[in-house]
C-alpha positions as CSV (number, residue, x, y, z in Angstrom):
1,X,-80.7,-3.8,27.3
2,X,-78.2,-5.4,25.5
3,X,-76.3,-2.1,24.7
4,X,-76.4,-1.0,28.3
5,X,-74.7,-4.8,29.1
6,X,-72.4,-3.6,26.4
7,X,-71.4,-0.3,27.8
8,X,-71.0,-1.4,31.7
9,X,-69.1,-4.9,30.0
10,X,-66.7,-2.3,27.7
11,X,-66.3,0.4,31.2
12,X,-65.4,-2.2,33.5
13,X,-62.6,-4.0,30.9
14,X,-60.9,-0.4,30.9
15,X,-61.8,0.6,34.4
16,X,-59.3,-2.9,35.5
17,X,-56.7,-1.2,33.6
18,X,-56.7,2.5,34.8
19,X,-53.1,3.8,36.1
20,X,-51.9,7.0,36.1
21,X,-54.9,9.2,35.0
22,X,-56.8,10.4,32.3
23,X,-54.3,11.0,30.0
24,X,-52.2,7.5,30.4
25,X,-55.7,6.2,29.2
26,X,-55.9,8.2,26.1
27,X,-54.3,4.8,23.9
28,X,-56.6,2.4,25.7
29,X,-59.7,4.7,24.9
30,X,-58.5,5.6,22.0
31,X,-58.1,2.1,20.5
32,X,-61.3,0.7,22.2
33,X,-63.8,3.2,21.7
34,X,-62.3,4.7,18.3
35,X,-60.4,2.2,16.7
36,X,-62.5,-1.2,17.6
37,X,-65.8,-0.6,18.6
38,X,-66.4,2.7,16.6
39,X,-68.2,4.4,19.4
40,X,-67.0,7.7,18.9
41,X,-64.4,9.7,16.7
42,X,-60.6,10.3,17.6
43,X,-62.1,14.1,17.4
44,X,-64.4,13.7,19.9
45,X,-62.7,12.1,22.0
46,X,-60.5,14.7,22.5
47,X,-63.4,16.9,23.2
48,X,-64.8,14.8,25.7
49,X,-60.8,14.7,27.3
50,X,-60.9,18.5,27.2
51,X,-64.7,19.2,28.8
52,X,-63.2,15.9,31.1
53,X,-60.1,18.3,32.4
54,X,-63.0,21.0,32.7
55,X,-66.0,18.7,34.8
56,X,-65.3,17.5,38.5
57,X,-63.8,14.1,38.6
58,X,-61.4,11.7,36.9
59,X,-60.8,12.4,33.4
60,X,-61.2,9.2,32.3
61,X,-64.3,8.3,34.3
62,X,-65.9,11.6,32.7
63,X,-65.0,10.5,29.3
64,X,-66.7,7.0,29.5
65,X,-69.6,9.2,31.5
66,X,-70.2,11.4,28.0
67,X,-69.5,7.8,25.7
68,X,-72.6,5.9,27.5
69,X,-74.7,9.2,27.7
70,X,-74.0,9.6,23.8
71,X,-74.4,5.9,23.0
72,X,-77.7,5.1,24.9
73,X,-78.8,8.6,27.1
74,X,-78.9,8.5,30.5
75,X,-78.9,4.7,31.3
76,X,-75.9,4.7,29.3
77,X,-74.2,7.1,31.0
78,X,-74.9,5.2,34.1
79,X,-73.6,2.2,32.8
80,X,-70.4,3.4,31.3
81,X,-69.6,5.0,34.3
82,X,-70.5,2.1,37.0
83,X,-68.8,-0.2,34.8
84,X,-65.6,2.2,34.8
85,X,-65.8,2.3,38.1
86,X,-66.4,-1.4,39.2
87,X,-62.8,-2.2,38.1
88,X,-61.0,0.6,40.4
89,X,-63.1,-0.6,43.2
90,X,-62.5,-4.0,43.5
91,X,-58.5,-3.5,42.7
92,X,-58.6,-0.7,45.8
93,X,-60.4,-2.9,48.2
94,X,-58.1,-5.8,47.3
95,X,-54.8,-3.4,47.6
96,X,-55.8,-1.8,50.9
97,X,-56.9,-5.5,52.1
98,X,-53.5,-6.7,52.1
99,X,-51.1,-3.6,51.1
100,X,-50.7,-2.4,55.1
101,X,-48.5,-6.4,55.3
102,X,-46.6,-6.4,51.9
103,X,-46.0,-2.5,51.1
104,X,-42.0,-2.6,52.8
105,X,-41.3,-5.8,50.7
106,X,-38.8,-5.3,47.8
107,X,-40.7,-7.0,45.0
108,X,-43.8,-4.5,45.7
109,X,-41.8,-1.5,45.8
110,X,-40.1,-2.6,42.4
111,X,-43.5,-3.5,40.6
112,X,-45.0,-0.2,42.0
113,X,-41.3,1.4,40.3
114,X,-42.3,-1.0,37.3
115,X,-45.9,0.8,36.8
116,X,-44.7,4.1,37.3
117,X,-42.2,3.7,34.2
118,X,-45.3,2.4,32.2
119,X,-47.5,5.0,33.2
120,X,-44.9,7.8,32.1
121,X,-44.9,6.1,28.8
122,X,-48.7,5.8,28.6
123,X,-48.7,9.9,29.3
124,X,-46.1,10.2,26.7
125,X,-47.7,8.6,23.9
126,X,-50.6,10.7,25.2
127,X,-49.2,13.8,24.7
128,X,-47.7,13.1,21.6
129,X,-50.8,12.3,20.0
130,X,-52.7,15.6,21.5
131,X,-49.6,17.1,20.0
132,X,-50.2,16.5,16.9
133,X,-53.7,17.0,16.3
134,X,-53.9,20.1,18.7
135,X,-50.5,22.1,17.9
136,X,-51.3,22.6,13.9
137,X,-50.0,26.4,13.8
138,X,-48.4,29.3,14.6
139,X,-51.5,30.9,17.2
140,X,-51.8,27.3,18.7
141,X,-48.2,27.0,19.4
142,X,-48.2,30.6,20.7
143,X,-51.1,29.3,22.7
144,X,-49.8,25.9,24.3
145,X,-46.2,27.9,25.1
146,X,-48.2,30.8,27.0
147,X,-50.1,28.2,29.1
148,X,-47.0,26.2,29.9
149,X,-44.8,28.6,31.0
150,X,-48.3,29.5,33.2
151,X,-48.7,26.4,34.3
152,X,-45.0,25.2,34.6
153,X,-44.5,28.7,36.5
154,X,-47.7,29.0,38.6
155,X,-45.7,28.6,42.1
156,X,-43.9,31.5,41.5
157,X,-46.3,33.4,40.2
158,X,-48.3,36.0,42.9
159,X,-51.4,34.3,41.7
160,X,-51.8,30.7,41.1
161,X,-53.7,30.0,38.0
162,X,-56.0,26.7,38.3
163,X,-55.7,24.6,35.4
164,X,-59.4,24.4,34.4
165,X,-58.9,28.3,34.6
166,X,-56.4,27.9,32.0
167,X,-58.7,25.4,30.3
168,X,-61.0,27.8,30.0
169,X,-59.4,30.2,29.0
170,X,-57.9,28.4,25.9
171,X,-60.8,27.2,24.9
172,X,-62.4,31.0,24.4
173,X,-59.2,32.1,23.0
174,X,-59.9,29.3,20.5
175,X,-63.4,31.0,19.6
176,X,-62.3,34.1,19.9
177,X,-59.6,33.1,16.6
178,X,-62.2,30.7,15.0
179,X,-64.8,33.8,15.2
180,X,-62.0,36.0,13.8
181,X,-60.9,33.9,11.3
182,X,-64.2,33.1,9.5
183,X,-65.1,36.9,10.0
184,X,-61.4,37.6,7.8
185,X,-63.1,34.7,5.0
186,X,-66.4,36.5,4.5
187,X,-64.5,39.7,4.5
188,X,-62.1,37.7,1.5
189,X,-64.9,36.7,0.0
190,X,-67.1,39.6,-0.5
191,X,-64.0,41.5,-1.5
192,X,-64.1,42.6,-5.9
């Protein structure tokens, strides 16, 4: 019981600090789960980031979803993800409660300017992080250029290509390469 406490407790401490999307909460998972509670590995959690982008739903809320169900099974996946979710709740209820009489006034409009700065920051550091880890050669910076001009380009394209399409799709290319690659090794390695 006390690891289920643990995992709604750890959810809903993240879950009150959730702005702008999955990948502005990369640093905060990443130094909570990975770097202090040593839930999971900076490895994994990008896998659960890209399988996150892939699943219905919030990124983020998907991510803290796989954490409880790989800490404690299914009760911990319910956990992680009602305590991720308490936090968003109760700011939402509050906001709407008394946004409709102070949205116009200057101080709200420059703290909601004030988060949006920080949340570009968040998705910065983000990126650069995924960067480096994910872009380590030549076929994955072939691969990330491809995708974002399809990406960047998609509304004037004749087909627009969904991102978990794209998602997809890099992630079979990536097998498709690993399957080739070890396939060249054995082919090294049997050679007189």
């Amino acid at each position: 019981m006390s690891t289920l406490l643990e995992l709604y407790w750890t959810f809903v401490q993240i879950g009150y600090v959730t702005f702008g999307g999955g990948y502005a909460m990369l640093p905060i998972l990443e130094r909570e789960l990975v770097d202090k509670r040593h839930w999971t590995t900076m490895d994994d959690l990008r896998d659960y980031f890209s399988i996150g982008q892939c699943t219905p739903g919030i990124i983020a809320l998907n991510v803290s979803t796989f954490i409880g169900e790989k800490k404690a099974g299914i009760k911990g996946a319910l956990a992680a993800t009602v305590g991720f979710l308490t936090g968003p709740i109760v700011i939402i209820l509050v906001i709407a409660a008394f946004l409709k009489n102070f949205a116009d006034l200057p101080i709200v409009q420059h703290a909601f300017a004030g988060i949006r700065v920080c949340v570009c920051v968040l998705i910065l550091q983000a990126i650069l992080r995924l960067w480096k880890k994910s872009v380590v050669d030549a076929v994955a910076l072939i691969m990330y250029l491809v995708i974002f001009v399809l990406n960047a380009f998609s509304s004037v394209l004749p087909v627009k290509i969904p991102a978990a399409v794209l998602v997809i799709l890099a992630g079979l290319i990536g097998m498709m390469i690993s399957i080739r690659r070890s396939d060249g090794k054995q082919k090294a390695g049997e050679a007189p």
